[in-house]
C-alpha positions as CSV (number, residue, x, y, z in Angstrom):
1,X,0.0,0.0,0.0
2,X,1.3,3.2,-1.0
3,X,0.3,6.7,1.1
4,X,0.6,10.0,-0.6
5,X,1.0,12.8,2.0
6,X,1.0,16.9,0.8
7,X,2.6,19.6,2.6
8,X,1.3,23.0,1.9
9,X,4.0,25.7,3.0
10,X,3.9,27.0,6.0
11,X,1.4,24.3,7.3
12,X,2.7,21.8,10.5
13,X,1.8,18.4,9.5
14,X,1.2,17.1,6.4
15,X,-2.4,15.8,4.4
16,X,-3.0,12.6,3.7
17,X,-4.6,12.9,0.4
18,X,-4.4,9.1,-1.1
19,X,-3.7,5.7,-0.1
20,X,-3.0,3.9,-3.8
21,X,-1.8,-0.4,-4.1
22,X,0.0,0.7,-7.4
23,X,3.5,3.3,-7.2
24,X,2.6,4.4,-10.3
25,X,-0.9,6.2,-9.2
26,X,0.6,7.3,-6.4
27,X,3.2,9.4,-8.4
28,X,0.6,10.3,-10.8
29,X,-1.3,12.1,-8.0
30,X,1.5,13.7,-6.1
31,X,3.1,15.0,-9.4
32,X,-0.6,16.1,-10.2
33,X,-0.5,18.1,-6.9
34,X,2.8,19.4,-7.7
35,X,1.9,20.7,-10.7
36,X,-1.4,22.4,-9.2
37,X,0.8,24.2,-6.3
38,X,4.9,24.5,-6.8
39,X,4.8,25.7,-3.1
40,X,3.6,22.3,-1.7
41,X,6.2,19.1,-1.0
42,X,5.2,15.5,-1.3
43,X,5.9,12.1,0.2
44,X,5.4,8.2,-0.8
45,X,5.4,6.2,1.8
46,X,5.0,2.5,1.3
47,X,3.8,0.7,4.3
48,X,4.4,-3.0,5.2
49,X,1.1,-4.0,7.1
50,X,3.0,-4.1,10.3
51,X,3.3,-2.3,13.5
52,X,6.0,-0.9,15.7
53,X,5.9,-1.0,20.1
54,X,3.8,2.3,19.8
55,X,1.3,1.3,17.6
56,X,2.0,3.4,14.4
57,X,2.4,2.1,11.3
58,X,5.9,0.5,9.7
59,X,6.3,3.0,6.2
60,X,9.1,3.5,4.2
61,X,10.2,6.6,2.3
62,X,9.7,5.9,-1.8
63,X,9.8,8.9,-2.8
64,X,9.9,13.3,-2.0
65,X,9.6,16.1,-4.1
C-alpha cells in the first residue's frame, strides 16, 4: 500500500490525500499536486502491514519532491 501525503507551506503536519496499491498512481497524483501548487512538497510512503511498540504504522520513504 502506498500513502501519498502533501505539505502546503507553512502548514505543521502534512495531508494525507491518497492511499494507492500501485507506485505508479501514487506518483501520478502527487506530481498532479505538484503541478497544481509549486509551493507544496510530497511524500510516498510505502507501508508494510506491520506495526511498531507504539502502535503506528511501519512506512518506508519511496519517494519526495
Amino acid at each position: 500500500m502506498y500513502n501519498v501525503f502533501v505539505k502546503k507551506s507553512g502548514a505543521y503536519n502534512p495531508d494525507l490525500v491518497g492511499e494507492f496499491s500501485d507506485i505508479n498512481d501514487a506518483i501520478k497524483l502527487a506530481n498532479d499536486y505538484k503541478q497544481k501548487d509549486e509551493t507544496i512538497t510530497y511524500t510516498i510512503e510505502e507501508t508494510s502491514g506491520h506495526f511498531d511498540s507504539y502502535g503506528e504504522p511501519l512506512s518506508t520513504v519511496v519517494k519526495r519532491g
